[in-house]
N, C-alpha and C positions, 0 to 999 in steps of 0.2 A: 342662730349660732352656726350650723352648717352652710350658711351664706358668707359670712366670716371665714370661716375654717376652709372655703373651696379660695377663697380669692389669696390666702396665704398660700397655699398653695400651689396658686398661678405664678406666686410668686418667685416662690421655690425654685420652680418648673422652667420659667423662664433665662433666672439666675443659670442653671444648670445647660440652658443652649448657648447662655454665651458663655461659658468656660468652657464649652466643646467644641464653639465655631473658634473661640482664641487658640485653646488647643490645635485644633486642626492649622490651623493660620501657619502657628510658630512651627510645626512636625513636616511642613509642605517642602518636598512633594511625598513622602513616604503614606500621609493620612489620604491624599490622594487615588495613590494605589490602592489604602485599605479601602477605601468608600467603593471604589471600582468593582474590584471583589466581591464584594458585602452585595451589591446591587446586579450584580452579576446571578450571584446563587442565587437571591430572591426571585429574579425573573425566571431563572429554570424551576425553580420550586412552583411557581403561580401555575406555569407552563403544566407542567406536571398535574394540577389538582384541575386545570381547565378540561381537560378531557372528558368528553362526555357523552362520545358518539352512542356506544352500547350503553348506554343508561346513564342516571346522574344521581343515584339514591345514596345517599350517604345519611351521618345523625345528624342531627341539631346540632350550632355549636353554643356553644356560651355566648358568642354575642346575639346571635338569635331570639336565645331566651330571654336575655336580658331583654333585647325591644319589644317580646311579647310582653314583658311585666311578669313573670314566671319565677325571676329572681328577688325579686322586690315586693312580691307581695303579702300578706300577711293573711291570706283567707286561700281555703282550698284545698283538699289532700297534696299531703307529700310524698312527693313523688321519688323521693333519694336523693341523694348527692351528685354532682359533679366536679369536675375536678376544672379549676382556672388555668389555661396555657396562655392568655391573656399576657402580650408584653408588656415592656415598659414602656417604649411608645405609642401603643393604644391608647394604655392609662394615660400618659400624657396629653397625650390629646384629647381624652374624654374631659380633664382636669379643665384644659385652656378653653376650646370650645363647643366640647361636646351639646348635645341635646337631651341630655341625663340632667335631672335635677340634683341641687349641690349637695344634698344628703344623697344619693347614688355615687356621684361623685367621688365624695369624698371617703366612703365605703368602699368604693374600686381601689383607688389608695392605700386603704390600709390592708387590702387581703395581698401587695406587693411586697410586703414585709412580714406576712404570715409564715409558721414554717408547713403548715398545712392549707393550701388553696382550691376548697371547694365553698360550693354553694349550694341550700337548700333549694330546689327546685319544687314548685307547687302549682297546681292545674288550677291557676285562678280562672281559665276562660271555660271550667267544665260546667255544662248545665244536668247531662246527667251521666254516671262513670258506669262501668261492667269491668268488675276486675277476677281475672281471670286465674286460679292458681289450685295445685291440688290439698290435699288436706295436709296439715303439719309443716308447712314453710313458710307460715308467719306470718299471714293475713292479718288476724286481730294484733299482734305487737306492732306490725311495719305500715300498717293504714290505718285499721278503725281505730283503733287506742290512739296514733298519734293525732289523726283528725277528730275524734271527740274532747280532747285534751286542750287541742286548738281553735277550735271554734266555736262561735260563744252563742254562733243561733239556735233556734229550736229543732230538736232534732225527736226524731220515733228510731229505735234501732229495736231490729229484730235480733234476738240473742238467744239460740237455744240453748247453750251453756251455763249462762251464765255468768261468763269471763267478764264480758266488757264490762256489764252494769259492778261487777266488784272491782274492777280498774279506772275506771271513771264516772259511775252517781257522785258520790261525795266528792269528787272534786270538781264535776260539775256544778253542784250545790254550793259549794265553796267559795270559788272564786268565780264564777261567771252569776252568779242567785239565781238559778234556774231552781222550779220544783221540779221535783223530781218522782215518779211514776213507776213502780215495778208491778207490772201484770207478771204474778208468777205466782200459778194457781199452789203450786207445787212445792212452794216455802224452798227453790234453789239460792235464789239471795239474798233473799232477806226472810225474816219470820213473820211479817204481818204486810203481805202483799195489798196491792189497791184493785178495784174491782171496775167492772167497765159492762153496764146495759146499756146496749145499743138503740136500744127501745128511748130509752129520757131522753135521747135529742132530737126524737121525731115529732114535730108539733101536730097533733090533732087535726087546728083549723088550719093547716098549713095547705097551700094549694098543689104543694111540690111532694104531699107525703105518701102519696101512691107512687112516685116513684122512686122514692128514697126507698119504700118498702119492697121493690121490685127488685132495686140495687143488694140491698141486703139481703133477699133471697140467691140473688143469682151468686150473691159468695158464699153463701151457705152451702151450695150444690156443688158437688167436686166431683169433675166430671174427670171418666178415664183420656189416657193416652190414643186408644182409637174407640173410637162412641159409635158403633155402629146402630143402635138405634135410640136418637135421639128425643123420642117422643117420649120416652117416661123420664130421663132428667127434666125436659122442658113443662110438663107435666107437675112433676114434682115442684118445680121453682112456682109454677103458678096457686098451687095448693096454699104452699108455706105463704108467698107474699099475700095473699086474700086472708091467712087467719092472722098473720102480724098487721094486716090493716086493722081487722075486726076487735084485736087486741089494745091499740092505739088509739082506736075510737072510743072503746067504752071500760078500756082498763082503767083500775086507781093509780095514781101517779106512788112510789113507792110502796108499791103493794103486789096488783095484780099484771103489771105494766111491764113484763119479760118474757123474753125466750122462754126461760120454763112454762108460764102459761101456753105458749103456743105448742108447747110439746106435750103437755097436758090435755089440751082441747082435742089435736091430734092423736092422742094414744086413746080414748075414751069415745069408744063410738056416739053413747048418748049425750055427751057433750058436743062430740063432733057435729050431730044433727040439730042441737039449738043453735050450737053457733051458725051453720049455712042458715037457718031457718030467721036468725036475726039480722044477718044481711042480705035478705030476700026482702023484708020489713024497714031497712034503712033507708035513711034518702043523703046520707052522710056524699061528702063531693060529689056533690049535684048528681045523685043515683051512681054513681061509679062502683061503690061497694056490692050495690042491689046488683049491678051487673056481673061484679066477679061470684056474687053467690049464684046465680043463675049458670053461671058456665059451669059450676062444679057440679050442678046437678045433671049433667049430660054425662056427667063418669058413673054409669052401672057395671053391678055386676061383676065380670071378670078386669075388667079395665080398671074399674075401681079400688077391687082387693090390688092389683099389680102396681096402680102407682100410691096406693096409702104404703105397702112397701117398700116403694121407695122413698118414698116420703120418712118415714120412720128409718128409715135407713141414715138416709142423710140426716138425720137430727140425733141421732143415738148418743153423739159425743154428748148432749146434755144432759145424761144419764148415769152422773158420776156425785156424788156430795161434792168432790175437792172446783167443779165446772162452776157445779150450783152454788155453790158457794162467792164464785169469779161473777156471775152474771145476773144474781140477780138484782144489784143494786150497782150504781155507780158513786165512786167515792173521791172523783175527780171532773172539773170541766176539760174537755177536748180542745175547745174553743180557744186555750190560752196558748196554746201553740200557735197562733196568730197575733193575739190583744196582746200578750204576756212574753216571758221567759219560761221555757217547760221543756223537759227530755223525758220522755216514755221508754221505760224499757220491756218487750215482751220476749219473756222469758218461757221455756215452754221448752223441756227436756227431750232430746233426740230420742229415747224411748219411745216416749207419747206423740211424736209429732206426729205418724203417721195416723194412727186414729181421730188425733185431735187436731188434725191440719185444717177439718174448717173454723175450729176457734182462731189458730190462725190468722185465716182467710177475713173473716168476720170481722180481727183487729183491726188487718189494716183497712180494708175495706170504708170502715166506722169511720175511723180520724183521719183518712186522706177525703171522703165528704163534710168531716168539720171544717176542713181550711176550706176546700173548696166554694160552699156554702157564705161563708165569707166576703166572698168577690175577689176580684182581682187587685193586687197587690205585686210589685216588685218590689218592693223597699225591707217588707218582715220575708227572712227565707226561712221553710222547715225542710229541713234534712230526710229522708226515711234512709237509714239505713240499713239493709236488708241482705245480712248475713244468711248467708249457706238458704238462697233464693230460693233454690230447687224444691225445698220442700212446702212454697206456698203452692205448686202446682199450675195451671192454666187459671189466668185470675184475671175477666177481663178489665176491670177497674186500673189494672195498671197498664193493659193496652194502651187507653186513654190516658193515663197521666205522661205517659212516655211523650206523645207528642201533643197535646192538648194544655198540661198543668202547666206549664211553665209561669205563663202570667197569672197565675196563681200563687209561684213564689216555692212550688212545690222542686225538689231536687232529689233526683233516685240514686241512691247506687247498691248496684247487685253485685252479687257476692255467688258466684260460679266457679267450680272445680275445673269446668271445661266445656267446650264449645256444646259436645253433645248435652249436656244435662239445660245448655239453654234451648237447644232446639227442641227438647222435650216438654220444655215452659213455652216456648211461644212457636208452634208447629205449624206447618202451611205458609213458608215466608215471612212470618212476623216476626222471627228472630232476625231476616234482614232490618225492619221495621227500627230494631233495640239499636242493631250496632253502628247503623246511621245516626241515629240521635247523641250517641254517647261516645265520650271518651273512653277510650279501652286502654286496660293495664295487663301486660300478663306475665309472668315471673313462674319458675320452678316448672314450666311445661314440658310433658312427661308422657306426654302422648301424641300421635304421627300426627292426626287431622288437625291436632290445634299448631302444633309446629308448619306446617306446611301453610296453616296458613296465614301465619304468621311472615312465613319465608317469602310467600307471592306477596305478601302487602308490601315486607320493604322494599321489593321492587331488586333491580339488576343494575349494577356498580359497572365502570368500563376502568379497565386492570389493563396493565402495560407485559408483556409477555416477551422475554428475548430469546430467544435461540441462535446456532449456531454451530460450528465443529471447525477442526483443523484435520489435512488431509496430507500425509508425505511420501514420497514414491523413491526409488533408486535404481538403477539398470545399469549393468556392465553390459561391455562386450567385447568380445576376443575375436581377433585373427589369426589363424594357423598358417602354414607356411615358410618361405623364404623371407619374407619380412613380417613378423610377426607384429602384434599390436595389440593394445589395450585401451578400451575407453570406458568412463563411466558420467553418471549422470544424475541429480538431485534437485526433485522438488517439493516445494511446501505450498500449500493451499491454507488462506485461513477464510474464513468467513462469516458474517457476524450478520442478524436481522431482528428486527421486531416488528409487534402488530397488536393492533387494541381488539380487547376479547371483552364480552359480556361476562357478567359473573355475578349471582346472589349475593347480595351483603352479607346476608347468612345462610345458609341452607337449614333444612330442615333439619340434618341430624347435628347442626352446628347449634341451633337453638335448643335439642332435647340436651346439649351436654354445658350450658351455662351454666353458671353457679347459682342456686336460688335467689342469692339476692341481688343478685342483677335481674333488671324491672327494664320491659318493652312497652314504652308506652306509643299511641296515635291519638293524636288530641286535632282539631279542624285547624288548619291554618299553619301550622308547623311540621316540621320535619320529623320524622322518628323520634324516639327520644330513648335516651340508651343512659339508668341510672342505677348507682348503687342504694338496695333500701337502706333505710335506716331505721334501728327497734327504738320505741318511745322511750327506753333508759337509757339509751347512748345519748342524745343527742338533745341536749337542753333547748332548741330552739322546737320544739317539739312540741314544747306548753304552749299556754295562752302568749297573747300577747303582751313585752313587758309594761309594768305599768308608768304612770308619769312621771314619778322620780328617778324611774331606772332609765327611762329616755333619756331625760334632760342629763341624769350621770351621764350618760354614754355620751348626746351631746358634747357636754365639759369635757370627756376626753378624747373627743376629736379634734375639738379647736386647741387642747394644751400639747396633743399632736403634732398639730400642722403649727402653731408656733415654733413646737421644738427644731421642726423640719426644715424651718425658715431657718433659724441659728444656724444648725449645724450648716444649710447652705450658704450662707454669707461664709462662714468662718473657711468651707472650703473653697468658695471662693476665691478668697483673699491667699489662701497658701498656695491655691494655682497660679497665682497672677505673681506671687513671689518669684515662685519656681521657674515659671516662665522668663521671668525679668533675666532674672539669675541667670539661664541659659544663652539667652539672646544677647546679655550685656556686651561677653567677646566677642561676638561678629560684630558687634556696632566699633 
């Protein structure tokens, strides 16, 4: 249909160059002159934008994006609007020969007779995003609502509010059939939360399960902002992984086969000594268990009391009915966020986050090794979307997803207030690490270091600068005397100069006074990008994508379109050619 619809169009197109070359023909030489003109100012205008000695940083424009696939595509956060300055001989030209396909095509077309000319702009090339903003300027309306609403792959979204999973479960449910997952110990969205033991996906006979259980120690342990002494966290994580193994191996599946038992084992000294004492006695992975109970017996004494404290320390979050309740059974597979359609929401109220940050930790921890474990996969993507990041803490599990998941299928994006709260998640240069890998968004920034550096990324613009003055003088002179005399005298000076200066696209304190919803994005491969957001109620293109009958509509009224376009061009045709006639008749 839009194959159809672009060649009526050509047709159109064409029609309308010869009623402008006859025009021209019959006006000669007046049309002449105007062409002269016309091509005149174009070339000082190009003149003009070539400059580029002190720098060349400018935004993206519209056509740019468009050949990135940025305007066209249908998967990816929204990045906001822009606005089409696109002529009508552009479009012309895209129409007759462009290398846009004939649904691009003929979509260029119609936004020339729009009375409003923008376009959704969307990060189809991002693998993983960091979006940057402070609290209350409309993160969840202007990204995560409209990219949950939009796309229809599997997604984990961290939610400590609550907000998203009430603005998009159910219509993820809906119209995409995703199940859907609310970990929310805490009855914030719904009243009968799902439950998640990280223990049922650890197989026994597995040869991988010492270190799945290493993994999930080391989330477990939430270590501070400076660790000056490292040996009782590292301590601690080896304790907890040796009774989560011990747990694995000889717990009941649905039973005795959770975190609580291992908090149990651990709080209960005479427990605590059968359980070392049964993995002294195992020969479970080829002696590996015998080994970790033998290491523990080398912690006497004072060593011993200091890291079973922290041992207990770091596990205390389990120490709640509303936790025990969350952990001790699971009431969903993980695994269908790969096989399946599936959105997780964890939910976990900003009160609580900070004592319960290793539950947390622990979520995501769990379901980014069920995709993993999987294999490698481009084809199924899962989303994590990971609201208000800061408070999962130092977590190295996402170290490695940052530059390792990819072929996995795995896609991050973080959710930062500000540059400082990441360099506090990922300290010692691994916050370079992030912002290499990721698209970056930043909107509403409100503080100097992120402004600044913001300001150095886009780089220095070369600006045209004139100067100048006029300068007039006057002097008499008299002679006294037998012949007396008078003379006078008058000058004017003008002069006029320029010269190309360097200058910031933006400076820094030109970025802390943008409007929030104006959105700085750096995506790899393109130029700045300078958008208005857009909140998931304004802007119907926001949903899913539409379905097949609403294409094919839309289709049908493309091509009843570009017929009509054809009409009215023939028809003005022929009243040009009248006119024309009409004119020219008395000179013949």
């Amino acid at each position: 249909m839009y194959f159809l619809s672009r060649w009526l169009l050509r047709i159109s197109v064409l029609i309308w160059i010869g009623v402008a070359v006859l025009g021209a023909v019959a006006s000669w030489p007046v049309s002449g002159f105007v062409l002269f003109v016309a091509y005149a100012a174009r070339m000082v205008r190009r003149q003009k934008r070539s400059w580029d000695t002190m720098g060349s940083a400018r935004w993206a424009t519209v056509r740019e994006l468009r050949q990135a696939g940025m305007l066209s595509s249908d998967s990816g956060i929204i990045l906001g609007r822009v606005v089409d300055h696109t002529s009508f001989a552009a479009t012309a030209a895209a129409v007759l020969w462009g290398r846009s396909t004939a649904k691009e095509a003929c979509e260029r077309f119609r936004y020339i007779f729009k009375r409003r000319r923008y376009h959704l702009v969307r990060s189809n090339r991002a693998v993983h995003t960091a979006i940057f903003a402070p609290s209350g300027v409309g993160k969840g309306v202007s990204i995560c609502i409209p990219f949950l609403r939009g796309c229809s792959d599997s997604a984990v979204v961290l939610d400590p509010k609550g907000e998203l999973a009430k603005a998009t479960a159910e219509y993820r449910k809906r119209v995409f059939g995703h199940d859907v997952v609310l970990l929310d110990p805490f009855c914030v969205a719904t009243k009968s939360p799902d439950c998640l033991n990280p223990l049922d996906f650890i197989e026994a006979d597995s040869a991988l399960a010492l270190d799945e259980c290493n993994d999930l120690a080391k989330a477990l342990v939430v270590r501070g902002d400076e660790e000056k002494e490292p040996h009782w966290n590292d301590s601690a994580e080896a304790w907890i992984s040796a009774f989560i193994a011990v747990v694995i191996r000889y717990g009941e599946d649905h039973g005795t086969r959770s975190l609580q038992t291992v908090r149990e084992l651990l709080s209960d000294p005479k427990r605590l000594d059968l359980a070392i004492k049964l993995m002294q006695e195992s020969d479970a992975w080829g002696g590996m268990l015998r080994r970790s109970g033998g290491q523990l017996l080398h912690f006497v004494d004072r060593e011993k009391s200091s890291t079973l404290s922290t041992v207990l320390r770091q596990l205390r979050f389990l120490d709640t009915p509303t936790v025990e309740a969350s952990t001790r059974h699971s009431s969903f597979d993980p695994r269908k966020l790969r096989s399946g359609k599936m959105t997780i929401y964890l939910v976990l109220p900003p009160e609580h986050s900070k004592a319960l940050s290793a539950l947390q930790r622990m979520w995501i921890s769990s379901l980014l090794r069920s995709v993993v474990k999987q294999g490698l996969c481009d084809e199924q993507t899962v989303h994590f979307v990971l609201d208000e990041a800061s408070s999962l803490g130092r977590l190295e599990v996402l170290d490695e997803a940052i530059d390792k998941y990819r072929a996995y299928g795995i896609k991050l994006q973080f959710y930062f207030q500000s540059l400082g709260q990441l360099a506090a998640c990922f300290p010692n240069g691994r916050d370079q690490t992030l912002l290499s890998n990721t698209t970056q968004i930043y909107f509403g920034c409100n503080d100097t270091a992120t402004a600044e550096m913001i300001s150095n990324r886009l780089g220095d613009a070369t600006v045209l600068l004139e100067s100048g003055g006029t300068s007039t003088g006057t002097s008499r002179q008299y002679t006294m005397g037998c012949h007396p005399s008078e003379s006078s005298s008058y000058s004017r000076n003008d002069n006029s100069n320029w010269s190309l200066h360097g200058r910031r696209l933006l400076k820094p304190d030109e970025v802390i006074a943008l409007n929030p919803r104006v959105a700085i994005t750096f995506t790899p491969g393109v130029r700045p990008l300078c958008t208005c957001l857009v909140r998931y109620y304004e802007e119907k293109l926001c949903d899913a994508r539409p379905s097949r009958c609403r294409r094919m509509a839309r289709a049908i009224g493309t091509f009843s379109s570009s017929a009509a376009v054809l009409v009215l061009s023939l028809f003005f045709a022929g009243a040009t050619t009248v006119i024309i006639d009409s004119i020219l008749m008395p000179r013949r």
